[in-house]
N, C-alpha and C positions, 0 to 999 in steps of 0.2 A: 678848805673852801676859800676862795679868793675873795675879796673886798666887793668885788662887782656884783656878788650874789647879795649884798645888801638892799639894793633896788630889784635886782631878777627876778631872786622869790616870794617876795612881798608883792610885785605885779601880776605874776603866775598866778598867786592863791587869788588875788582879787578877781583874776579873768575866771579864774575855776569857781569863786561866790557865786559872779555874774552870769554863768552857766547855770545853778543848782538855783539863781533867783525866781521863786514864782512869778508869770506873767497872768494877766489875762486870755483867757481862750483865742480871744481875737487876737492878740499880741505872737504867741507860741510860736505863732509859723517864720514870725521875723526877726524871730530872735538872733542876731548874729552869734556867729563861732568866737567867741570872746578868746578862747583858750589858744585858737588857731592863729586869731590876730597878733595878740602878744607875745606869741611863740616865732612869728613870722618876722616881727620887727625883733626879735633879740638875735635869733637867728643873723640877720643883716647886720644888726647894728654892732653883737658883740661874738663874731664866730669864734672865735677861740674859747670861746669860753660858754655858750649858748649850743649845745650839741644833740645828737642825733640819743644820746642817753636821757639830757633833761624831757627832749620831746614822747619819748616812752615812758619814763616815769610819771611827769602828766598825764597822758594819753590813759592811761593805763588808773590813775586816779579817775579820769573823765569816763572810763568805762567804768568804773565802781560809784561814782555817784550818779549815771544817769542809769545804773542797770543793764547796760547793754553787752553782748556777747565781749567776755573778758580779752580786751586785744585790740579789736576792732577802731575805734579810735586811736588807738597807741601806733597802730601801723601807718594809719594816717597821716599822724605828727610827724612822725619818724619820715615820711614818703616827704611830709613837704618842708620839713627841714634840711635835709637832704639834698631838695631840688633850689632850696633856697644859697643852700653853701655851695650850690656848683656855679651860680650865676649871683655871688651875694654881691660882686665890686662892680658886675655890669648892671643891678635895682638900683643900688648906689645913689647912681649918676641922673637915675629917668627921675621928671618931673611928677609929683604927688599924684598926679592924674593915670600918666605911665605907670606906676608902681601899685594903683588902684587896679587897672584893668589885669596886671601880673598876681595883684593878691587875688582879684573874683575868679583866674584861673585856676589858681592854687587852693582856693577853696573848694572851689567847682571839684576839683580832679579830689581832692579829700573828703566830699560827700558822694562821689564818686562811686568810691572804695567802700566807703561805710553801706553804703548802697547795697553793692555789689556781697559782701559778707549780710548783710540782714536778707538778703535775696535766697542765698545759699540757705541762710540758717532757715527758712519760708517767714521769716517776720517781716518783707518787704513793705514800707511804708506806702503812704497815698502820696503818689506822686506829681499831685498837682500843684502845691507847695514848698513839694521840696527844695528846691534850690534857690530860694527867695533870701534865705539866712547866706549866702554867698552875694547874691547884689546886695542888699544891706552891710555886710561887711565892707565890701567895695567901695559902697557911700558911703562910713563914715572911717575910711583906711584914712586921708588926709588929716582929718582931727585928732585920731589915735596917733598915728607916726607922731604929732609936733608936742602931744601932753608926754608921749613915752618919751622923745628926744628931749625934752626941757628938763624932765625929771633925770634923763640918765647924766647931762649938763651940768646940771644943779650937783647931784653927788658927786662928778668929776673934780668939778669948779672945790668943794668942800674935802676935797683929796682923799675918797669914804672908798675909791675906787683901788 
């Protein structure tokens, strides 16, 4: 394993706590895709090395800790890791704002999916909240990107990379 994964997987598990943290009832429904977030800026930030394997692996823990049909998540990751490394040097460039509207896409289109599998399986959710945890991720994509980019800086800067 390369030096990068010093910061990678130590931020992955923290997205994956932040997924398994109890909320409030009222809270639940906005809880952002923590997993999908951090996945999405390593994806961008470190493709060579951030791939369409770590986002299954993930995935695939995120379907064993929340219970959900084994996969289902993991296809997700996989879907928008994926769509992330075909356009990762054209996010790049867009303004924190632009890169927000591309993540609540990339969100959107991975609840999507999860959706669409809980539909099949007949576990279809209430969908009158569902998609809320994607604008919330949206709003706070700008503050995540600048703690992930400062931290992944920081280990550069300290040659851990």
């Amino acid at each position: 394993m390369g030096k990068c994964y010093r910061v990678v997987l130590p931020t992955l598990i923290l997205a994956l706590m932040l997924e398994m943290m109890p909320l409030p009832d009222w809270a639940g429904p906005f809880r952002p895709n923590w997993m999908a977030l951090v996945m999405i800026y390593w994806a961008m930030a470190l493709p060579e090395h951030v791939g369409v394997t770590l986002a299954w692996i993930f995935g695939l823990l995120l379907d064993v800790t929340q219970g959900a049909i084994l996969g289902q998540h993991a296809i997700g990751m996989v879907l928008i890791v994926y769509l992330v490394h075909m356009q990762y040097q054209r996010i790049r460039v867009f303004s924190l704002v632009q890169q927000a509207m591309v993540v609540f896409f990339l969100l959107i289109i991975k609840q999507l999916l999860v959706l669409w599998v809980s539909g099949i399986m007949g576990r279809a959710p209430d969908l009158g909240q569902y998609f809320f945890p994607s604008l919330v991720g949206a709003m706070i994509w700008p503050w995540l990107f600048v703690i992930l980019r400062d931290l992944r800086r920081r280990f550069a800067r300290n040659r851990t990379f």
